[in-house]
Backbone as CSV, one residue per row, in Angstrom:
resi,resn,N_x,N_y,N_z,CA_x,CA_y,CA_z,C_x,C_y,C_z
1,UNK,0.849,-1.169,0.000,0.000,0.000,0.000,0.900,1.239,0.000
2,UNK,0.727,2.075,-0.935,1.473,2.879,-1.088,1.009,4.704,-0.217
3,UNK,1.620,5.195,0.380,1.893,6.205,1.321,0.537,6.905,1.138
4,UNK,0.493,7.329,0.177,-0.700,8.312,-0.094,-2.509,7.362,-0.198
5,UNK,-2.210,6.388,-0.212,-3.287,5.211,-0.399,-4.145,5.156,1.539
6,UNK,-2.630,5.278,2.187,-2.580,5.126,3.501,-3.360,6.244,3.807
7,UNK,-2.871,7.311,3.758,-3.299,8.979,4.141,-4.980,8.755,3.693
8,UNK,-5.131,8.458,2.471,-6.432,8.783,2.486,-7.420,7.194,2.984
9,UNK,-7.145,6.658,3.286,-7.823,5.629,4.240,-7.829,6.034,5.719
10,UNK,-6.869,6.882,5.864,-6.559,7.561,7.123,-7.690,8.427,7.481
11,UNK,-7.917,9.290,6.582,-8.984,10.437,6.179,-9.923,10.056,6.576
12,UNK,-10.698,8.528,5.845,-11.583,8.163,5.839,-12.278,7.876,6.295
13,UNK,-11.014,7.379,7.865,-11.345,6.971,9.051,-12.122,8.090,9.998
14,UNK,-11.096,9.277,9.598,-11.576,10.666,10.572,-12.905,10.667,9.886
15,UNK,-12.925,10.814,8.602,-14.359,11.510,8.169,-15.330,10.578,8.813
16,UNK,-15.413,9.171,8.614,-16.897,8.287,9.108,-16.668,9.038,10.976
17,UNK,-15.418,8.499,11.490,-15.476,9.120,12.630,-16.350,10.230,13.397
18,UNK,-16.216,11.380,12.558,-16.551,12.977,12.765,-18.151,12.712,12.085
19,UNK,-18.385,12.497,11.366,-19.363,12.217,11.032,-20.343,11.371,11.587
20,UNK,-20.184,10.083,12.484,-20.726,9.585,13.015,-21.326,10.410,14.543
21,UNK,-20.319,11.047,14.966,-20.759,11.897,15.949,-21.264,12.735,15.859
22,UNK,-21.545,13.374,14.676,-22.163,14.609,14.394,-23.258,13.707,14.662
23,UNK,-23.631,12.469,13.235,-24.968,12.401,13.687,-25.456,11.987,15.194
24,UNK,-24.654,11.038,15.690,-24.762,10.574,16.896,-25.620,11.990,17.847
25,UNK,-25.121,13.240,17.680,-25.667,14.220,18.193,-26.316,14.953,17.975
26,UNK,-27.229,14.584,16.747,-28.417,15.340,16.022,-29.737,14.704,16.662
27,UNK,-30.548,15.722,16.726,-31.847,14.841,17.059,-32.828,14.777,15.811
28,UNK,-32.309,13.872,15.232,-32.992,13.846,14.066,-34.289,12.404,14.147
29,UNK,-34.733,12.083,15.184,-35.599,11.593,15.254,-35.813,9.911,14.266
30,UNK,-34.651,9.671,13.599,-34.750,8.372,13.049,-34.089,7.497,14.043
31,UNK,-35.011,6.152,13.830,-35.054,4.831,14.168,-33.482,4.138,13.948
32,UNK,-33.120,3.658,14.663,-31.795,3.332,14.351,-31.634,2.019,13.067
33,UNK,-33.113,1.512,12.936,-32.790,0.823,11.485,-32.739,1.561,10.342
34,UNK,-33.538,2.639,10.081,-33.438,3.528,9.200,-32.220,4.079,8.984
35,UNK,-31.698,4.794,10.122,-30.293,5.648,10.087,-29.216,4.092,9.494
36,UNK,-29.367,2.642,9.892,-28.605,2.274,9.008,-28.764,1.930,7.900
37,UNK,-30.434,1.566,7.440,-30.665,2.032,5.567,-30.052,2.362,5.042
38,UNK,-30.236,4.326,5.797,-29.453,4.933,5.070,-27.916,5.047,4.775
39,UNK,-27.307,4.664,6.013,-26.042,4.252,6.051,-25.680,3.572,4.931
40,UNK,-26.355,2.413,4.339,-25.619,1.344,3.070,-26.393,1.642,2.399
41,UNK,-27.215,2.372,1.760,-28.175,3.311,1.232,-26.968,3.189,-0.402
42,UNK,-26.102,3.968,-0.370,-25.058,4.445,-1.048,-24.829,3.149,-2.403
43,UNK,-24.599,2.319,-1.288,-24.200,0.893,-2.079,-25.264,0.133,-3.045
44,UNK,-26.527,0.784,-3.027,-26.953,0.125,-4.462,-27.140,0.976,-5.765
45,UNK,-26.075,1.679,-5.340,-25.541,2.441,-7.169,-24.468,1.144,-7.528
46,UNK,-24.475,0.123,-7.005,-23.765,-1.165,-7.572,-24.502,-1.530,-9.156
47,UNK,-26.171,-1.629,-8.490,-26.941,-1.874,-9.545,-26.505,-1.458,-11.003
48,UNK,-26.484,0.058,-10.805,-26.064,0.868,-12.478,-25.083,0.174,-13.090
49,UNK,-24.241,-0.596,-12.601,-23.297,-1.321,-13.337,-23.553,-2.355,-14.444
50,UNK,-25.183,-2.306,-13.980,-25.967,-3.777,-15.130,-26.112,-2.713,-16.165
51,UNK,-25.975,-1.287,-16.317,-25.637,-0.851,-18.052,-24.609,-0.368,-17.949
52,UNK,-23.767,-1.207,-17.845,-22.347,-0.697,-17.970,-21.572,-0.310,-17.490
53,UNK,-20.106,-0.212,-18.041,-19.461,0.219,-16.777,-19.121,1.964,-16.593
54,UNK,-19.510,2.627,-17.833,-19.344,4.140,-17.539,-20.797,4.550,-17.275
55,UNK,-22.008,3.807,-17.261,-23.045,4.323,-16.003,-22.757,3.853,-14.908
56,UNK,-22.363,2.183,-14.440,-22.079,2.168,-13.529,-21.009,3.046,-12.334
57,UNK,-20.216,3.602,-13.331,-18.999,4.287,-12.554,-19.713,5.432,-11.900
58,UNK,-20.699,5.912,-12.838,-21.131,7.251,-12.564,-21.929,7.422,-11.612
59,UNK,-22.731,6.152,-11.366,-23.519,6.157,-10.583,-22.950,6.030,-9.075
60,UNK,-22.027,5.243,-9.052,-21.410,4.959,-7.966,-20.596,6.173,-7.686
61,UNK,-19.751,7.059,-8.306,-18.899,8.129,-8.276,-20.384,9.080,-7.724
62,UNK,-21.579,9.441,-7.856,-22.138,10.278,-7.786,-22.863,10.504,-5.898
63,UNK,-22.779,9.101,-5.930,-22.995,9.040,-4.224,-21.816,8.733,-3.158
64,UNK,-20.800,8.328,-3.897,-19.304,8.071,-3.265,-18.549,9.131,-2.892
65,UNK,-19.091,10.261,-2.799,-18.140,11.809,-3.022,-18.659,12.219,-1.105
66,UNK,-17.110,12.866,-1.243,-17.181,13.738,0.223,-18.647,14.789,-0.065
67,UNK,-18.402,15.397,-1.224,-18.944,16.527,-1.449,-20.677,16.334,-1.101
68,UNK,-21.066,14.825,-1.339,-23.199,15.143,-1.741,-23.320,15.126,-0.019
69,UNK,-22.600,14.208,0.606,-22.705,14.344,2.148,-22.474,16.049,2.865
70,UNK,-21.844,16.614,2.410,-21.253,17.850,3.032,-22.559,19.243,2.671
71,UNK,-22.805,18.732,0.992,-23.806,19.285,0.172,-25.439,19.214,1.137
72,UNK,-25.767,17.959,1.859,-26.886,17.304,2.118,-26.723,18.062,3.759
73,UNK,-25.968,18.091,4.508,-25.397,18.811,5.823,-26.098,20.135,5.369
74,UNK,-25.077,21.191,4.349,-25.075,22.612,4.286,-26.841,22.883,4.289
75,UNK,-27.323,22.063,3.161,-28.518,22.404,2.674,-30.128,22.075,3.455
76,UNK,-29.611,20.853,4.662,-30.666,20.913,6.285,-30.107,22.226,6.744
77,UNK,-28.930,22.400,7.172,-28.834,23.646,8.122,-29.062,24.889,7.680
78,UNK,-29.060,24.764,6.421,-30.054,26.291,5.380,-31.765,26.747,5.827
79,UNK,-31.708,24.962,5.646,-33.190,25.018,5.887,-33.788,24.822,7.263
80,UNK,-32.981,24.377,8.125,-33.153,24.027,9.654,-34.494,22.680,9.392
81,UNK,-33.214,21.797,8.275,-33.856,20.512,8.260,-33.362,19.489,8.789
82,UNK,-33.663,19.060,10.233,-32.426,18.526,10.846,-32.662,16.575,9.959
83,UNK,-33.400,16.415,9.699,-33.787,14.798,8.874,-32.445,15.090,7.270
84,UNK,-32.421,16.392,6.995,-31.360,16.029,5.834,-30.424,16.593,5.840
85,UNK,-30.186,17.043,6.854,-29.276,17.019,7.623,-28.250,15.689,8.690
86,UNK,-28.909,15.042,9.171,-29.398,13.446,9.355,-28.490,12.473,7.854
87,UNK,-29.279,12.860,7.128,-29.052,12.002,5.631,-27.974,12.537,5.178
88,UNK,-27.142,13.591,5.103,-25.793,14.502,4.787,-24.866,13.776,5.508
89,UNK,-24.967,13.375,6.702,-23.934,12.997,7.982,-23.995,11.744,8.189
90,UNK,-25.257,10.789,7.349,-24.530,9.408,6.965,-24.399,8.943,6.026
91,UNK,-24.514,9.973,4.851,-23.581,9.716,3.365,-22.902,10.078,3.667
92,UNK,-22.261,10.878,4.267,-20.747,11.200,4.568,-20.089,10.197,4.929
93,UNK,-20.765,9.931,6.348,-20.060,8.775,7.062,-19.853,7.199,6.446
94,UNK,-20.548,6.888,5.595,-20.780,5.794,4.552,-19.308,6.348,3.611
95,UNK,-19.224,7.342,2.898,-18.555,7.542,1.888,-17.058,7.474,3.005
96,UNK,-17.040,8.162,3.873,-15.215,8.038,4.917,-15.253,6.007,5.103
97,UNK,-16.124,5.645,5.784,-16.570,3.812,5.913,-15.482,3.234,4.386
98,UNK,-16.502,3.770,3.397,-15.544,2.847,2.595,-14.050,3.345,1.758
99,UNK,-13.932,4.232,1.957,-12.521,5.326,2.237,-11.538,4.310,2.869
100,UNK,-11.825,4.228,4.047,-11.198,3.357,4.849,-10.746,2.294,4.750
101,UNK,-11.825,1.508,4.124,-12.056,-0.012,3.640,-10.901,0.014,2.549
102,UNK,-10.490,1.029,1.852,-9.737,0.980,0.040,-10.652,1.300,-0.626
103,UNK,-11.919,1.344,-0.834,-12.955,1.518,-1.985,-12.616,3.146,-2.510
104,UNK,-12.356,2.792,-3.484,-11.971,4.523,-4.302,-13.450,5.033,-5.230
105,UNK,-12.978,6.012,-5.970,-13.631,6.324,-7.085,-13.987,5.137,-7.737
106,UNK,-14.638,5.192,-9.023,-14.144,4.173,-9.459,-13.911,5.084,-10.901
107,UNK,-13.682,3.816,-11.999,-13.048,4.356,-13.200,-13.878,3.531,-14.339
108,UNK,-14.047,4.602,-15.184,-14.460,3.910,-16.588,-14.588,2.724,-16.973
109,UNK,-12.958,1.928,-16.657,-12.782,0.952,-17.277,-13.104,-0.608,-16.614
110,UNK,-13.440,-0.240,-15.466,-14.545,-1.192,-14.837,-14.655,-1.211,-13.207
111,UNK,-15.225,-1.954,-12.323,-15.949,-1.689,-10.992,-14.181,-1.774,-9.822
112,UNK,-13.712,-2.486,-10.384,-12.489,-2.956,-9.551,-10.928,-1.665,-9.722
113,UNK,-11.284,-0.636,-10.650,-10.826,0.138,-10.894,-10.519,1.591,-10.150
114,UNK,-10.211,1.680,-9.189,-10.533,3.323,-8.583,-9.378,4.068,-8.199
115,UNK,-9.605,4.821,-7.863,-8.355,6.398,-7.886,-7.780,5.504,-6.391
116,UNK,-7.853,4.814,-5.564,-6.660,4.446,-4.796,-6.332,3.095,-5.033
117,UNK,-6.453,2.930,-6.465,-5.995,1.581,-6.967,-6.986,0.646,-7.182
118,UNK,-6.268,-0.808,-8.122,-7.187,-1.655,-7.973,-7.938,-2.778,-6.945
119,UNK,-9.025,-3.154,-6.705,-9.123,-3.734,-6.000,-8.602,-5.449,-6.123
């Protein structure tokens, strides 16, 4: 595993981390089976891969990002919506989860392919 592979599994760790406590400290009123729904929620953009592998990538790249979690945070606390707000802070925490794990981006050229290598 190469240095920078490390760092950002490292990351990944803080982000589910920080993120878990955020939600941990929201009163966002979901059921703890729900909050883990949503937790692996993320993981059936697997599906899109049955057309292919540059929808599949996309699909998976589109919920795999620091950014829709951070996006889903900004845009409850705009609205003083603490439920998607809730849903921001465990796509986040889902997206640092598999950070951690090695699961990268992925790439065009098929599912096992991603920006911190192959699987």
């Amino acid at each position: 595993m190469t240095d920078t592979i490390l760092w950002q599994r490292l990351e990944g760790l803080v982000v589910l981390i920080a993120s878990g406590i955020y939600f941990a400290n929201l009163d966002s009123g979901l059921p703890i089976w729900a909050a883990v729904l949503i937790f692996f929620a993320p993981d059936l953009s697997f599906a899109a891969y049955a057309a292919g592998p540059k929808v599949g990538a996309f699909a998976y790249n589109l919920v795999h990002v620091y950014a829709l979690g951070a996006v889903l945070i900004v845009a409850g606390l705009l609205t003083a919506n603490v439920l998607i707000t809730a849903i921001g802070a465990l796509m986040l925490a889902h997206t640092g989860f598999d950070r951690s794990l090695g699961y990268g981006l992925k790439s065009t050229k098929g599912f096992k392919h991603t920006h911190m290598g192959d699987l």
